[in-house]
C-alpha positions in Angstrom: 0.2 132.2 -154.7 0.5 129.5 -152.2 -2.3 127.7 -150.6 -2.6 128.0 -146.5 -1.5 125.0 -144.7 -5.4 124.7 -143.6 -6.4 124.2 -147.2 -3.4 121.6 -147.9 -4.1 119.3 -145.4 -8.1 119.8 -146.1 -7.0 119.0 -149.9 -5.1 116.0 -148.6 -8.2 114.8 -146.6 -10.7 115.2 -149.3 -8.3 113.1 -151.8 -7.9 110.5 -149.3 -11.5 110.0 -149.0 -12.2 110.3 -152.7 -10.1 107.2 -153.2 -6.8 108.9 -154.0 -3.3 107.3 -152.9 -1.6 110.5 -150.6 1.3 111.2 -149.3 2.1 114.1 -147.0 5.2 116.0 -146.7 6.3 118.4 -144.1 9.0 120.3 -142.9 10.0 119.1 -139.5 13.4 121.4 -139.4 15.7 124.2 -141.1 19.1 125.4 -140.4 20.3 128.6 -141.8 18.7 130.1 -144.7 15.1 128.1 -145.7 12.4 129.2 -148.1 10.0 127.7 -146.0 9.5 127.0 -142.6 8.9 124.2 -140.2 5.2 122.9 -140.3 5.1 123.9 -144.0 3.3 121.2 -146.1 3.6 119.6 -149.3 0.6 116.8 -150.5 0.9 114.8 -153.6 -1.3 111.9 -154.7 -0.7 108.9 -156.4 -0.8 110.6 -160.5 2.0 113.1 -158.6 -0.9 115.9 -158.5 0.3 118.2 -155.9 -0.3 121.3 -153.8 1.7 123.4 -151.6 5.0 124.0 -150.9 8.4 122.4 -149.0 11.1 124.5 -150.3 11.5 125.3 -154.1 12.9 124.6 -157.4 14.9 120.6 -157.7 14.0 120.1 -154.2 10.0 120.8 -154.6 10.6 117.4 -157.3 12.5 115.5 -155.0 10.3 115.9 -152.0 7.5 115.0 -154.8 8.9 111.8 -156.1 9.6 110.4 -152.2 6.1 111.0 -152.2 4.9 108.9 -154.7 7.6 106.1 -153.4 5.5 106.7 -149.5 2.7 105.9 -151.6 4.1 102.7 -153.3 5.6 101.4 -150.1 4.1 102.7 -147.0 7.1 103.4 -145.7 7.8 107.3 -143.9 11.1 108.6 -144.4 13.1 111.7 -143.3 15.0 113.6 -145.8 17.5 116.3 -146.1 18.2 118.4 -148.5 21.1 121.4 -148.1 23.0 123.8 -150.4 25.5 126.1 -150.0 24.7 130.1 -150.2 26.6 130.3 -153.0 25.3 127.1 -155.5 22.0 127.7 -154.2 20.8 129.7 -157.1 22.7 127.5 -159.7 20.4 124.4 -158.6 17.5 126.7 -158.7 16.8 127.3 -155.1 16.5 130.9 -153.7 18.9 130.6 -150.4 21.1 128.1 -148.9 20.4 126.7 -145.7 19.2 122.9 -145.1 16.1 121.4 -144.5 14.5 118.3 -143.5 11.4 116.6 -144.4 8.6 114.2 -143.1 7.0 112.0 -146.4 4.2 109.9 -144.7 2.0 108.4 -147.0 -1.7 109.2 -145.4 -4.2 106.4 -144.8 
């Protein structure tokens, strides 16, 4: 079960102020099929602890691993991810569509 968006960005609030390197990432749009939608929130700290929820399967890593690079360089980025209906379940995703994300590490 997935944690509410509430208790993400409290999670991601509480790290931060326990001394915890964070990053925050969020979907900012979708086009055609997405597992989640936009204002859905992923936070992952500096050991690449995480909670919540961007998408699913290769792209949950991705989105995890831009992260910990937020972290390293302070840098925000946008990314996309997409697959097509029918590859979608070969990389391990549940639907096609494409989605983009927000990573902002969080000071």
């Amino acid at each position: 079960m997935l944690s509410s968006d509430d208790d993400i960005l409290t999670a991601a609030e509480a790290w931060r102020r326990g001394g915890r390197p964070v990053a925050l990432a969020t979907v900012v749009e979708t086009w055609g099929s997405a597992p989640r939608p936009v204002g859905s929130h992923l936070v992952v700290d500096g050991e690449g602890n995480f909670l919540g929820s961007v998408s699913g399967g290769c792209v949950e890593g991705a989105v995890i691993t831009e992260g910990l690079e937020a972290i390293a360089d302070g840098r925000s980025r946008v990314v996309e991810f997409g697959v097509a209906d029918e590859t979608a379940w070969r990389v391990g995703l549940s639907c096609g569509g494409r989605i983009r994300v927000l990573v902002e590490r969080i000071d």
